[in-house]
C-alpha positions as a LaTeX table, in Angstrom:
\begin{tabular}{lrrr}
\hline
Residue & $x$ (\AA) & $y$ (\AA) & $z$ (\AA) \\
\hline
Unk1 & 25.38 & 16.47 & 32.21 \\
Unk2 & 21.91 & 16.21 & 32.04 \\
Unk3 & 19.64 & 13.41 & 33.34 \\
Unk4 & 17.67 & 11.69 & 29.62 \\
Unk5 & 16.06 & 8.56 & 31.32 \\
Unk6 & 15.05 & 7.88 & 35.06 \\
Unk7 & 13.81 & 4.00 & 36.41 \\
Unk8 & 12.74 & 3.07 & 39.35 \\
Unk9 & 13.70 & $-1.21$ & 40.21 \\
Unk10 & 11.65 & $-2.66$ & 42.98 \\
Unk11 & 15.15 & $-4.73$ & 43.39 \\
Unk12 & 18.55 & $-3.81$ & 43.60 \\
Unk13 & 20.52 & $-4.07$ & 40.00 \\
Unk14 & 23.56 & $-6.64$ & 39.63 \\
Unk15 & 26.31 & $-5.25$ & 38.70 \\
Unk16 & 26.05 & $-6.68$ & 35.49 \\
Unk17 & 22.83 & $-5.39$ & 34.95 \\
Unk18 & 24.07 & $-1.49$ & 35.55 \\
Unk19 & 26.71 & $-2.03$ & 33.45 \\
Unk20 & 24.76 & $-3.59$ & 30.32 \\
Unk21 & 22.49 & $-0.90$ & 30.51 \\
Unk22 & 25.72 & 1.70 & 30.26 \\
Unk23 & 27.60 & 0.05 & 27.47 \\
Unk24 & 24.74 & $-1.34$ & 25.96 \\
Unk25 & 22.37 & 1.50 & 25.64 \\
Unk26 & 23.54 & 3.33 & 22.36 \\
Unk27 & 21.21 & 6.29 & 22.64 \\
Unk28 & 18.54 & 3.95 & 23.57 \\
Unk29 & 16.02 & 4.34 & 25.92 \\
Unk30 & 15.51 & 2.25 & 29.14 \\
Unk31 & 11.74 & 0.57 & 28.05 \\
Unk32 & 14.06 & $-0.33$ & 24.77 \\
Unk33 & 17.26 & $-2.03$ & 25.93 \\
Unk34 & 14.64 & $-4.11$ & 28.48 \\
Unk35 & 12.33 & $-4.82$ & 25.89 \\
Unk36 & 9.38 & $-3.12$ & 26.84 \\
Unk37 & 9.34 & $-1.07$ & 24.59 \\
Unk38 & 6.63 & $-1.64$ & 20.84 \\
Unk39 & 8.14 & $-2.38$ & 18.62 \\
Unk40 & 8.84 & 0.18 & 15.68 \\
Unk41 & 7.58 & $-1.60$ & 12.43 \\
Unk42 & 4.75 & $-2.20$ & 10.01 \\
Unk43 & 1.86 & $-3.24$ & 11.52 \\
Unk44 & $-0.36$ & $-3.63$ & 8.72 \\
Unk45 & 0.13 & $-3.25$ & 4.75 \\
Unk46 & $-2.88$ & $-3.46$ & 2.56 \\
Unk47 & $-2.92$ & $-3.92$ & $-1.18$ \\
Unk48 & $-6.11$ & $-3.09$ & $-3.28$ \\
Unk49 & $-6.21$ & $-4.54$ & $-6.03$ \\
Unk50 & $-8.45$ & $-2.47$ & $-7.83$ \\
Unk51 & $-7.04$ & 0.69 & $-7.31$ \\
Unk52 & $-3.31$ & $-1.10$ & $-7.54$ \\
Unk53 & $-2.65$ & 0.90 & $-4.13$ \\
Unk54 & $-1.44$ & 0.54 & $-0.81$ \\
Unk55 & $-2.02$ & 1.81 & 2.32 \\
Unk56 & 0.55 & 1.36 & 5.41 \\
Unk57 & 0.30 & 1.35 & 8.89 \\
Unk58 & 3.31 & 1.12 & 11.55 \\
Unk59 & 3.80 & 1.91 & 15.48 \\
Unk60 & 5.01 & 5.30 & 15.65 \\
Unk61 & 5.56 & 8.49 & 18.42 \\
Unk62 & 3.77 & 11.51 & 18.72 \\
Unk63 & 5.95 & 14.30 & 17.47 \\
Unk64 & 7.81 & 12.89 & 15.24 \\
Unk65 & 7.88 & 12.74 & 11.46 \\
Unk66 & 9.19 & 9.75 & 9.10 \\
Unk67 & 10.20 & 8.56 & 5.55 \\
Unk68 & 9.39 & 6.38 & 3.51 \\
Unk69 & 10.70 & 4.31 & 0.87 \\
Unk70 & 10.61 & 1.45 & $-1.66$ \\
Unk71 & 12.65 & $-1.21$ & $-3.63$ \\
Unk72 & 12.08 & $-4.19$ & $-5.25$ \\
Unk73 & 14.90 & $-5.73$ & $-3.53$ \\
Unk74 & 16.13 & $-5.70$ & $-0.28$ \\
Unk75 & 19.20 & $-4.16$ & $-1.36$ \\
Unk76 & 18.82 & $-0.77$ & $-1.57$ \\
Unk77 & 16.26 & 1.74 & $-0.55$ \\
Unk78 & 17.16 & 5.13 & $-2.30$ \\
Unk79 & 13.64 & 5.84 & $-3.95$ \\
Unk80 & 11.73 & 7.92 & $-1.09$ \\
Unk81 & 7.64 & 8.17 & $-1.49$ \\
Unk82 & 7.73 & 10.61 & 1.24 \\
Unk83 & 10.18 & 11.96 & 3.11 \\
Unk84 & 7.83 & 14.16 & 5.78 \\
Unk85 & 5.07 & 12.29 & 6.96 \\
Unk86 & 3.92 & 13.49 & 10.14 \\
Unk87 & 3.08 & 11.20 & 13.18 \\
Unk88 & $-0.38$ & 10.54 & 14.02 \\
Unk89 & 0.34 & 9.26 & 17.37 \\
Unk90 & 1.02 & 5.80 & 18.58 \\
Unk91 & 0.30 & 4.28 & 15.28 \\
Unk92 & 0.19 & 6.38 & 11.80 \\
Unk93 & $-1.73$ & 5.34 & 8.68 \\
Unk94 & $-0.70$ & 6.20 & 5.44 \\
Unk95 & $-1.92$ & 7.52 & 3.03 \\
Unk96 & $-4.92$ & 8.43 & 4.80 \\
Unk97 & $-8.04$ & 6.36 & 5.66 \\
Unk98 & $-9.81$ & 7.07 & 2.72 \\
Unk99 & $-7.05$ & 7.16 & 0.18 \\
Unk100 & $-4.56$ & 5.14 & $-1.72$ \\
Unk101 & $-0.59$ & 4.76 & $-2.67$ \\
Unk102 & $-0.10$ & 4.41 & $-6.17$ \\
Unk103 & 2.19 & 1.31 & $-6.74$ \\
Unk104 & 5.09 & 3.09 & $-7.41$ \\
Unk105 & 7.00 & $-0.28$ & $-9.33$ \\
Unk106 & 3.63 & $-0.93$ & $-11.47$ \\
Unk107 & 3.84 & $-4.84$ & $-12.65$ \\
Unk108 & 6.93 & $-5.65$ & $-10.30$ \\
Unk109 & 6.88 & $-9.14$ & $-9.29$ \\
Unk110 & 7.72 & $-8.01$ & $-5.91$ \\
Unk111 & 8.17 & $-4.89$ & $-4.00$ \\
Unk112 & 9.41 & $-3.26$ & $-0.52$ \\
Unk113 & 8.66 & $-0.95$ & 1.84 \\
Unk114 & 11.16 & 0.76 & 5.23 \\
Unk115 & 9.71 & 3.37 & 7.26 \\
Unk116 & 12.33 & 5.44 & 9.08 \\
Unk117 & 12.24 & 8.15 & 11.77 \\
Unk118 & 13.44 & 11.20 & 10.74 \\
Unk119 & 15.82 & 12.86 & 13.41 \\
\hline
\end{tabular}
């Protein structure tokens, strides 16, 4: 097999510890299971009025590419807005700086958004 994470502990592990971190893990990295890790989620969502827009900002990774969707409920999210939008780093902004999403549920009461890494 091949080696996917390394750590270094100034302290020797408990046993319990080693073995949380090998049932527990689930394809996730080390800074993740411990917590160190930012968060991945919206970290800003602005609404103009005027222009009955959005824009959306959320902690992403370099390299990767995401989609996003809406739903004016929380119980489904099949209606994509963009299914390729490309990382901009650490955190991505979209659409860009100096443009605007179209509401896409014009005079909903409410509305959604879930941003999701594409694999």
């Amino acid at each position: 097999g091949k080696v996917d994470d390394v750590a270094i502990w100034g302290r020797a592990l408990a046993p319990f510890e080693v073995s949380d971190i090998w049932n527990g893990g689930d394809g996730k990295s080390i800074e993740e299971m411990l917590g160190l890790a930012i968060p991945f989620e919206f970290t800003n969502i602005i609404y103009n009025a005027a222009e009955d827009g959005f824009r959306l900002e959320w902690n992403s990774k370099p390299n990767k590419t995401y989609a996003l969707y809406f739903s004016e409920s929380l119980a489904e999210f099949d209606a994509d807005i963009d299914d390729s939008i490309t990382s901009q780093g650490e955190t991505t902004v979209y659409p860009g700086e100096d443009e605007w999403l179209p509401n896409p549920l014009e005079g909903a009461p409410k509305l959604f958004f879930r941003i999701e890494e594409n694999q």
